[in-house]
C-alpha positions in Angstrom: 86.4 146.1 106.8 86.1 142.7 104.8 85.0 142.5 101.2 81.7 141.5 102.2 80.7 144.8 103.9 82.7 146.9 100.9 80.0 145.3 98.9 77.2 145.8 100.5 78.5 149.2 101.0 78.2 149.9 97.1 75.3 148.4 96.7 73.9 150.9 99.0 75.2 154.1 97.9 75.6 152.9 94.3 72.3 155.2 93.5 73.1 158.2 95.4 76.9 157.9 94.2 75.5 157.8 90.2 73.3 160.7 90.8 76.3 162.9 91.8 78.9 161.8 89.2 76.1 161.9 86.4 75.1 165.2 87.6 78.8 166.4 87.2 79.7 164.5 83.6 76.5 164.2 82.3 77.3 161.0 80.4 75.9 157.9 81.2 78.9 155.7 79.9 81.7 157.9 82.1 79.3 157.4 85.0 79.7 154.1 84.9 83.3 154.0 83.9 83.5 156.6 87.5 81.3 154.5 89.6 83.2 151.0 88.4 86.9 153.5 89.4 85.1 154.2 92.8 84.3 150.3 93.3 87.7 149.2 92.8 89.4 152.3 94.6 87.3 151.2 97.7 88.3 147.4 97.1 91.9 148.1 97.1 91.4 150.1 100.3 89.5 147.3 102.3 92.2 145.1 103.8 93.4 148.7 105.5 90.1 150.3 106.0 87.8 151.0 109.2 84.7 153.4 108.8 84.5 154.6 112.2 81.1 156.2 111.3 80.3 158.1 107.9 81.0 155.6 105.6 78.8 157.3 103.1 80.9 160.6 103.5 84.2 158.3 102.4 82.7 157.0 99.3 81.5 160.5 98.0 85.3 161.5 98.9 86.4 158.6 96.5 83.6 159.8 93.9 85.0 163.4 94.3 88.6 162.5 93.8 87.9 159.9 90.7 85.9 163.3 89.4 89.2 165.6 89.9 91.3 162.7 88.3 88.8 162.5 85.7 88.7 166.4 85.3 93.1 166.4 85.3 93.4 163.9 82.5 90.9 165.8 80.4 92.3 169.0 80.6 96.0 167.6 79.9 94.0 165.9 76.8 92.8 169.4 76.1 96.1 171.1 76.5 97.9 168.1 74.4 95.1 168.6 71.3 95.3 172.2 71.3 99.0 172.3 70.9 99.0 169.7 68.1 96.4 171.7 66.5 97.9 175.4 66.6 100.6 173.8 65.0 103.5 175.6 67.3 107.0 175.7 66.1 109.0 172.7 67.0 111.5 173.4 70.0 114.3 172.0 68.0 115.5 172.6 64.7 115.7 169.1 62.2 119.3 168.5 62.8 119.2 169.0 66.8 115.9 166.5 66.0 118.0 164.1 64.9 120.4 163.9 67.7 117.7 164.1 70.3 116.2 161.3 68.6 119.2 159.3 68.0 119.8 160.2 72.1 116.4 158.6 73.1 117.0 155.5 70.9 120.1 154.7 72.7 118.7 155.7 76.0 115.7 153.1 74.8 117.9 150.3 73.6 119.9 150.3 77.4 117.0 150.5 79.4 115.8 147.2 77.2 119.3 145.9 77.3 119.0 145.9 81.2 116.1 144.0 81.3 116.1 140.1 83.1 116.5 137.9 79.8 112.9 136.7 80.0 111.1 140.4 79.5 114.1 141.1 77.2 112.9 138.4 75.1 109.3 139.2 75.2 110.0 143.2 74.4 112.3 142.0 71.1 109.6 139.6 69.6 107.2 141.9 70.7 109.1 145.0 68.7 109.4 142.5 65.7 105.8 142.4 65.8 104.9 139.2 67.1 101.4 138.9 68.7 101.4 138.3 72.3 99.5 134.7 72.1 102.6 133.9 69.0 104.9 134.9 71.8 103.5 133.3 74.4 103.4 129.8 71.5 107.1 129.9 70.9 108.4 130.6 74.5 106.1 127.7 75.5 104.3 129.9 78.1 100.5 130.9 79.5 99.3 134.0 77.7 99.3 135.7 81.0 102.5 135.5 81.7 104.0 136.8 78.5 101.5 139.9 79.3 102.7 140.0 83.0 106.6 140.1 81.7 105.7 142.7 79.2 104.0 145.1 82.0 107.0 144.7 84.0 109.3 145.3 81.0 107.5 148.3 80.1 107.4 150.0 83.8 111.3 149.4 83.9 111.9 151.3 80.5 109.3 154.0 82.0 111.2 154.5 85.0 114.8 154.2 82.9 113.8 156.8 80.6 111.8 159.0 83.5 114.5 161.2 84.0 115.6 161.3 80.2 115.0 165.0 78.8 
């Protein structure tokens, strides 16, 4: 399917595909947030995709499924609120709070440590608090790119400290 056809696609259904996420959130801003989630779900699929037939029934499948994630997030939002709220008991007393803490720091500084020199850099200045476009001024380089290394930097830390407990 090109781009094109993925276009013309939305533009058809766009309607029909607002009706039944506004009928489900009942909020015109979410709608939209949904229905622009739908768009770029379907544009990533494009360069792999062939409708052989009911187009319309794969769209409403991607509207259903941005609904569920929509739906997941909010209820972990829910849960996460709730618990903040009822003010539970901490699962560790102050001084195992400490070494946990002290644990995750160290675990945090060697996931940084192992980054390539130039998303090191950008993390540290970053930390320091340094704006991104005073970054991206005294490392010489476009805007964008400091932001690129950053994202990287960050997804390498996530997936260092994934398994940290």
């Amino acid at each position: 399917m090109s781009h094109i056809a993925a276009e013309q696609l939305l533009a058809e259904y766009t309607p029909a595909l607002r009706n039944f996420l506004g009928a489900r959130c009942r909020n015109d801003d979410l709608t939209a947030e949904m229905l622009q989630e739908v768009a770029a779900r379907l544009v990533t699929a494009t360069p792999r995709l062939s409708l052989n037939g009911n187009a319309r029934a794969y769209l409403f499948r991607i509207a259903a499924n941005v609904w569920r994630d929509h739906l997941r997030r909010e209820l972990v939002r829910r849960r996460a609120a709730v618990v903040l709220e009822s003010g539970e008991p901490r699962l560790a007393d102050a001084a195992d709070a400490r070494l946990l803490e002290r644990e995750l720091r160290a675990a945090v500084r060697s996931a940084v440590d192992a980054l390539p020199p130039a998303q090191r850099e950008v993390v540290e200045l970053r930390h320091r608090g340094v704006t991104f476009q005073a970054i991206a001024d005294r490392l010489g380089k476009p805007l964008g790119t400091v932001l690129t290394q950053m994202r990287a930097a960050l997804a390498r830390i996530s997936a260092a400290l994934e398994n940290y407990r």
